[in-house]
N, C-alpha and C positions, 0 to 999 in steps of 0.2 A: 763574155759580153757580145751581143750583136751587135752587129755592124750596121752601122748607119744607111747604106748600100743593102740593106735584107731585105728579100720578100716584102715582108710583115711592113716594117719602116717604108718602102718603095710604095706600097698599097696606103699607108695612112697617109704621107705626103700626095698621095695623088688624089685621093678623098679630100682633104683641105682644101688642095687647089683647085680642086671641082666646086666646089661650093662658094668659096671666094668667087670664084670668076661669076657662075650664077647670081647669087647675089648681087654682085656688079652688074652685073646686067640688068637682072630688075631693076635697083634702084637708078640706073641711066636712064630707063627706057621711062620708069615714073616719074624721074626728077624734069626730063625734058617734058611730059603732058604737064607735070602742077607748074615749072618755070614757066611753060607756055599763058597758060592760065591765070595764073597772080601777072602774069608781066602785064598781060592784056585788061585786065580789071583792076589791078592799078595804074597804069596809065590811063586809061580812060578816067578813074577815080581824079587821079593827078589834076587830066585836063580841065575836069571840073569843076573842079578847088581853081586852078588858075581861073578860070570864064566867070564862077561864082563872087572870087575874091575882086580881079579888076572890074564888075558889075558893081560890088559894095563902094568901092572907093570913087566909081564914076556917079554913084547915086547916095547920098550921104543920109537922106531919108529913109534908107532901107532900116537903119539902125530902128528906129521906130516900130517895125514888125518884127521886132528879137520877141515879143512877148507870142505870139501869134503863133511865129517857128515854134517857141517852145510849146504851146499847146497843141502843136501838129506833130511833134517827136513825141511826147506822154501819149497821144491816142494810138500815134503808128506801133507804140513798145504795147499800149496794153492790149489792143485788139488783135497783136497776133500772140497772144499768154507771155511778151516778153517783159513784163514790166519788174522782175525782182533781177533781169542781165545786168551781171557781173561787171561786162564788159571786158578791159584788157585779161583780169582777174581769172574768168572764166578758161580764158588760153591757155595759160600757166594751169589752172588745178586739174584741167584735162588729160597736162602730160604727165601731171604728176600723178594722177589717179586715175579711173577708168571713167570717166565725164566727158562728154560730148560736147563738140562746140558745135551747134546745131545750122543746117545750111541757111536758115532765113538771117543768122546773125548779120551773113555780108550787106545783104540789101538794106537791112537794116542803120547798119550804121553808116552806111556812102550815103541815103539818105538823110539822115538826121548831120551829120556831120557837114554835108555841105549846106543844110539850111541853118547850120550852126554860124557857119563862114559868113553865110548870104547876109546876114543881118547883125554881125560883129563882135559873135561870142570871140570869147580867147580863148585860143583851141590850138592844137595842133593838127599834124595827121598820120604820124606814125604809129600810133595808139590804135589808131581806126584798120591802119595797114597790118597788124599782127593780128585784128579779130576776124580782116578779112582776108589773111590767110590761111588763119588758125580754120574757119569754117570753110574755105573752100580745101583745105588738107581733109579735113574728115568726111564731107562728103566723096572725095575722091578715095580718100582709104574703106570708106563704105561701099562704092562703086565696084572697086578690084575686091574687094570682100579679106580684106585685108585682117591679120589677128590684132590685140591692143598694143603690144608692142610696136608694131609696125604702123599702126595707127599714130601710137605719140610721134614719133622720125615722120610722118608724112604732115603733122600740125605743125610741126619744126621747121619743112620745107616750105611749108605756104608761107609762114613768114617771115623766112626770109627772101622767098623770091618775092614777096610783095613791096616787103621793108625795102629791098633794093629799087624796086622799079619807082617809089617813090622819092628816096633818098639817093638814089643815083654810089651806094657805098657797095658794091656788093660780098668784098669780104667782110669789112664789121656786119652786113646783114647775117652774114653764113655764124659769125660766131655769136652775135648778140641770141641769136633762137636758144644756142644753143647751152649758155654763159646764165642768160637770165633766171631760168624754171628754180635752181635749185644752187646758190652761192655756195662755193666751195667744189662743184661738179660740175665735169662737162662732158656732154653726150657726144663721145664723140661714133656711137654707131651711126650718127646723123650727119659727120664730116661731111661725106662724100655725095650723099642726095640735095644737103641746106647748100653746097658750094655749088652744086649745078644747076640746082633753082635758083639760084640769087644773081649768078653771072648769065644767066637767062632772060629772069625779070631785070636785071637792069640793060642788058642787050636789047630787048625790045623798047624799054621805056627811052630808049636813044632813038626809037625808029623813031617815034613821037614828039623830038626835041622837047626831052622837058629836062629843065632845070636839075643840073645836078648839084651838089652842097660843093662848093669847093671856094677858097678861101685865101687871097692873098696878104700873108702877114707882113709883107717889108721884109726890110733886113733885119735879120737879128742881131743880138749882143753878142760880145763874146760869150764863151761857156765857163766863166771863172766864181770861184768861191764865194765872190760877194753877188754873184748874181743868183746862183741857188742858195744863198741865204733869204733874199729878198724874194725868191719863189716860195720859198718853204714857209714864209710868212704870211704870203699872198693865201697859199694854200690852204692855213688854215682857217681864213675866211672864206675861201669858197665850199669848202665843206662846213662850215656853219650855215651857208646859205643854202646847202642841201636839205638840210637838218632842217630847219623854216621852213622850206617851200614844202617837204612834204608834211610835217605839223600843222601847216596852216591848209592844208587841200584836205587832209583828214578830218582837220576839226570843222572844218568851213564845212563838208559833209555832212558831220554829225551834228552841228546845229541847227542845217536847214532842212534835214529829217524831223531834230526833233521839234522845232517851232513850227515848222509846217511839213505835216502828215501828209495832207493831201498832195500827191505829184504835181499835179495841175497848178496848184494856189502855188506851192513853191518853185516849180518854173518861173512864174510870173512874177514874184516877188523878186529872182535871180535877176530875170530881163531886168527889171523896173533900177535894179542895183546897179546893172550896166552902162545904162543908159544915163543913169543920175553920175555914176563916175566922168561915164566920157565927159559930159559938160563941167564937172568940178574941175578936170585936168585939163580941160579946153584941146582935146589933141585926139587925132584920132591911133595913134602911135600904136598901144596898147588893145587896140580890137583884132582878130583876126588872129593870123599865127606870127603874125612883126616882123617877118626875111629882112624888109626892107630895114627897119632897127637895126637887126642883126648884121647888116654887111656896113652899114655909116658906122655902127662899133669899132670896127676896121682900120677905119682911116680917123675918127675924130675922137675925143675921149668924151663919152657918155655920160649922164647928170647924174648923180648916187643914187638918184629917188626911182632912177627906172628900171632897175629890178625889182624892186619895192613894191612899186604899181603894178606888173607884170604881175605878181606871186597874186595878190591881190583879185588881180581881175580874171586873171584864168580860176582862181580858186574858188572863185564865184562863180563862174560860167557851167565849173563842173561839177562842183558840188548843188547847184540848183538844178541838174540836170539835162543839160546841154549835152551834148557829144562830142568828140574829136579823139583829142594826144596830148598826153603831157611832156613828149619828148622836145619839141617843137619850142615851147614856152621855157621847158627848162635849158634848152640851149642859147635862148633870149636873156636872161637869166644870168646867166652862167659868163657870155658874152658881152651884157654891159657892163656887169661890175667886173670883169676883168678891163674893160676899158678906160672904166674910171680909175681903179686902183694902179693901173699900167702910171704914168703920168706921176703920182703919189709917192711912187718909189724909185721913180727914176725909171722906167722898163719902157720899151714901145707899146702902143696902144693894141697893135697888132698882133704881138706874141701874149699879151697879156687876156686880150680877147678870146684870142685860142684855147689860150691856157685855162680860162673861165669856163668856157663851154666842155671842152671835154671832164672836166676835174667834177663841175656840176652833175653832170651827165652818170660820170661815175657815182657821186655819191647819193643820188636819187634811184641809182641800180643795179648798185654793188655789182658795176661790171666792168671789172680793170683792164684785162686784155681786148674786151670789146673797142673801151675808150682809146685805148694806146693806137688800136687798127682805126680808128676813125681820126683821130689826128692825123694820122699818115695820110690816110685819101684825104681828109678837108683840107689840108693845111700843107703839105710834102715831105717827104722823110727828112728834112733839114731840123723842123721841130722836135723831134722825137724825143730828146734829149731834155729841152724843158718840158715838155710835154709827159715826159714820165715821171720827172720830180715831181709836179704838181698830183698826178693821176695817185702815185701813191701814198701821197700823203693824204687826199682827197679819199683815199678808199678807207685807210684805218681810220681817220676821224669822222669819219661819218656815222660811225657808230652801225646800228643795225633797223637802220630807218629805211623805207621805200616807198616810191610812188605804189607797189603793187602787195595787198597786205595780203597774197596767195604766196609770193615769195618765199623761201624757206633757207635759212642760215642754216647750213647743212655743216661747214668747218669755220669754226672761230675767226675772228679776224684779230685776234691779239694773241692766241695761243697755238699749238700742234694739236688740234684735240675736236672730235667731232661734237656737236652741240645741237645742233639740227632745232635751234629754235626759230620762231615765227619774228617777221619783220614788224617795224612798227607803223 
């Protein structure tokens, strides 16, 4: 038997370690240019979603030019060939396959997205932060002339250093890239590049003081029996509302393709829907990406109807063709009815808020470990605990539904056993 101490063994162990360290090295030296990069074009993005959003709300008239924006998003998408984009979709089937997410994507959707804002679609903007990572990753792994492998780990990185600099999370950023492409697997050759772009793009997006997600719940219950009864219960209505939101964004899709073909006419049709809600709900609550909702959720308990409306009006916005993030909406979402139901069962408004948005969150993207790390930064590590009853009860009921129909159920979520089928 050789000795571990041999030549031979001495020489492979030192081969290893040579390449390791290399490797380390590239991807440090790449992870700080795309961290630099996503941090810098999302925050600027950030700023202009804040300058865009308090314009809408000091100008309430804007609402009136939502049809106008959407005829200026269908011209901008078809005049540069981009009018059959995927969008988030597109990110995802590039890591998963050899597809490109092309560099006009970014410009693209910072522009439509913020005229999305400007005039009161309901949108988010984390959606928009993974396409405009996802496209500044591949032109920068084009740049370094990088192979396809290395290409997917550099799409991974852009968004999450984006995702951070806009959501201020930067480990959920690091795992979300990484958690989302393929349920059941996680990339972790892209650990070490998505962790130093993400704690980059949110480093810089602090130069810029922007708003980071973070979330005071009160005080909590104690941690006893009859309280995660009444979580477990909770939960399985938050994962029914996962189940809805994305049923109704799909179908909401496919009916304003199929009654109206024409991009243009169905934009206009979306606005004109938008527009007729605000004034049926008399409120401007539900325009925009709703932060402001989501932190009163917090502290007050919520009306039932305003998730309702939420699923409703963003489902509209995006299936007519508008731009943004469904993450945004779906933490709105997720965060009133847990505020309402909080109350209902005797729980705080607070942890039940919590409880809602991450648990939603989960079951809109089959991403468990993701949710559990974003409780922790939104909320503090005190919640953890309820915060993972709901999460995983949130993830097995949710069945195999997603905002993103590129997704792929790679390992069951009720059995040991690979399955690798497509979301709904």
């Amino acid at each position: 038997m050789k000795s571990i101490f041999s030549s031979d063994s001495f020489k492979v162990t030192k081969q290893r370690l040579e390449m390791a360290i290399l490797v380390f090295l590239k991807w440090v030296a790449i992870s700080v240019i795309i961290g630099v990069a996503t941090g810098l074009i999302g925050s600027l993005f950030g700023l202009g979603l804040s300058f865009v959003t308090n314009l809408r709300t000091s100008h309430s008239w804007l609402l009136f030019l939502l049809p106008a924006a959407g005829l200026i998003i269908v011209f901008i998408y078809n005049i540069t060939g981009s009018s059959n984009n995927k969008g988030t979709n597109l990110v995802i089937t590039a890591i998963q396959s050899n597809e490109e997410v092309p560099g006009k994507v970014a410009p693209l959707i910072i522009i439509s997205t913020l005229l999305t804002h400007l005039c009161g679609g309901s949108a988010g903007r984390e959606g928009a932060a993974l396409q405009i990572g996802g496209s500044v990753g591949n032109e920068l792994a084009k740049f370094f002339a990088l192979d396809e492998k290395d290409t997917r780990i550099l799409i991974m990185c852009g968004m999450s250093g984006c995702f951070a600099a806009l959501f201020g999370t930067p480990i959920a950023a690091t795992i979300f890239s990484m958690e989302v492409i393929s349920v059941g697997i996680m990339y972790y050759a892209a650990l070490v590049p998505c962790t130093l772009s993400a704690i980059i793009g949110a480093g810089i997006s602090s130069l810029f003081h922007l708003h980071s997600a973070h979330y005071d719940i009160g005080i909590l219950p104690a941690f006893t029996i009859s309280t995660v009864v009444k979580l477990m219960v909770i939960s399985m209505i938050f994962a029914l509302a996962s189940i809805v939101f994305c049923i109704v964004l799909h179908k909401t899709s496919a009916l304003f393709n199929k009654h109206f073909p024409v991009p243009y006419i169905r934009i206009i049709f979306a606005a004109i829907f938008i527009i007729a809600l605000r004034f049926l709900t008399g409120t401007d609550a539900y325009l925009g990406a709703g932060t402001e909702i989501i932190d009163q959720s917090f502290v007050t308990q919520s009306v039932w109807w305003a998730c309702i409306l939420k699923i409703l009006f963003t489902a509209i916005t995006l299936g007519g063709g508008f731009k943004g993030g469904e993450i945004v909406p779906t933490l709105f979402i997720g965060a009133t009815l847990g505020s309402f139901l909080g109350p209902v069962f005797g729980l705080p408004v607070g942890l039940c808020a919590a409880c809602g948005m991450v648990t939603v969150f989960c079951g809109v993207t089959n991403c468990p470990v993701t949710s559990l790390i974003l409780s922790i930064e939104m909320f503090g590590g005190e919640s953890i605990k309820f915060c993972m009853v709901c999460i995983a009860i949130g993830y097995l009921l949710s069945g195999y539904y997603s905002l993103y129909n590129s997704q792929k159920i790679m390992y069951s979520k009720y059995k040991t056993e690979y399955v690798n089928k497509n979301t709904h």
